[in-house]
N, C-alpha and C positions, 0 to 999 in steps of 0.2 A: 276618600282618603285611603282606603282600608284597599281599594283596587292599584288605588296607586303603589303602594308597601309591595305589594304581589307582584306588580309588572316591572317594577326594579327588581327584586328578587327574582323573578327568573329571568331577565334578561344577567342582573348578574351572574346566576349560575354557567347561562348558557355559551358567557365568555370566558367562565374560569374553566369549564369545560373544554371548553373548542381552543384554549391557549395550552392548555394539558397536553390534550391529543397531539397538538403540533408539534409540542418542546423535547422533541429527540434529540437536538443540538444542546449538548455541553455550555461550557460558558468561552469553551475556546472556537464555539462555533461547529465543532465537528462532532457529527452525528455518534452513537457509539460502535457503528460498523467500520467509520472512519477514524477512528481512535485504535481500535482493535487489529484493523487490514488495510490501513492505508486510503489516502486521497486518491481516485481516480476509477478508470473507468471498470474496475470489478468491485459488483458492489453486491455479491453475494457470497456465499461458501462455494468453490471449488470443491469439486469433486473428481481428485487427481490419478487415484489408485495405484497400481505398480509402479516399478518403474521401469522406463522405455528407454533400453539403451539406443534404440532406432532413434529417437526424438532426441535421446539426449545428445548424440554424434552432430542431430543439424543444431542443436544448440550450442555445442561448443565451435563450431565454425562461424554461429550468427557472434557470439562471445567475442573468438577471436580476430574480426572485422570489424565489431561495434565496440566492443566494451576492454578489449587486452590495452590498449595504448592508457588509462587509467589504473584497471584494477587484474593482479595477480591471485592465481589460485591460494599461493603460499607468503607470500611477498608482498607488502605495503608500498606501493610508488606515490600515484598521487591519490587514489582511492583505498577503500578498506579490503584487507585481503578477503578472500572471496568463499576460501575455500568450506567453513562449517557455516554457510550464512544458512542457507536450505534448514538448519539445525537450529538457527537461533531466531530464527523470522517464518511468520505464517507465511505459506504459498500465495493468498491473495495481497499480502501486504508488498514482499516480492516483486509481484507482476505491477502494481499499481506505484512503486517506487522507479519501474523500470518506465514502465508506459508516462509517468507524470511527477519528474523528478522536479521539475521549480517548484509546484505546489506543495509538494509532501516536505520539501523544505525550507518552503516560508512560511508554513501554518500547521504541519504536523511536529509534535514534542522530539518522537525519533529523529525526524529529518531536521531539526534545528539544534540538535547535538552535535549530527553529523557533519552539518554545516561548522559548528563552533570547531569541531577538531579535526577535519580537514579544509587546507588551504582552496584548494581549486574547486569548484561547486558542478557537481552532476547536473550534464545540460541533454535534453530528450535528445534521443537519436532516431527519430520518429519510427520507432520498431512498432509492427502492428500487434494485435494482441496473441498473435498466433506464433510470433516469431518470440513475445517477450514469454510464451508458454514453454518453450524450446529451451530459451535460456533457463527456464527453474529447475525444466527436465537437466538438463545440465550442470547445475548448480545441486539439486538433487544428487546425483550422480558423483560428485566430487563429494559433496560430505558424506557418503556410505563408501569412498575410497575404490568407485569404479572406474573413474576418470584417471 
């Protein structure tokens, strides 16, 4: 009986254990990486350093082909104005709202605000991740007032 007591006891342990390890996931489901920087595909810390008026030039051109029919530097149309976002949002949060805008606003908190208070909903513009880098560089660039 006494082996018996023992081998529920650590097989107990050994799921309360192994259920711990796993339960990085919130109760909204999102990890706290993804709470923190956003749904999608950067799922570490960026490591962005100066800034790159070179990068931030082809960003404001990727901007103004993909992203100006929405959202102005200074100006609210049908998106949020753009220009202190760099100021108010982490870099990877950013790049992962750009690269994976249904997601971040069907299941992340920010992106289902942003859905509540604007009308027209952010749809991908399949920018790759190097193009949606360009854009922060450029967004970067506007909230330090070099744009």
């Amino acid at each position: 009986m006494q082996k018996i007591v023992w081998c529920f006891t650590i097989l107990f342990m050994m799921v309360w254990f192994s259920a711990c390890g796993e339960q990085e996931e919130g109760a909204d489901g999102l990890s706290e990486f993804e709470r923190n920087y956003g749904i999608g595909p950067i799922t570490e810390r960026l490591d962005i350093g100066d800034l790159d008026m070179e990068m931030a030039q082809e960003g404001k051109r990727i901007f103004e082909t993909f992203c100006q029919a929405c959202h102005q530097l200074d100006s609210r149309i049908t998106g949020p104005r753009m220009r202190n976002v760099a100021n108010e949002r982490e870099p990877e949060f950013i790049m992962n709202y750009i690269l994976n805008p249904t997601e971040n606003r069907e299941k992340h908190p920010i992106g289902q605000e942003l859905d509540e208070e604007y009308a027209i909903q952010m749809v991908s513009m399949g920018l790759s991740q190097e193009d949606a880098r360009k854009v922060l560089e450029f967004l970067r660039a506007a909230a330090e007032n070099e744009i």
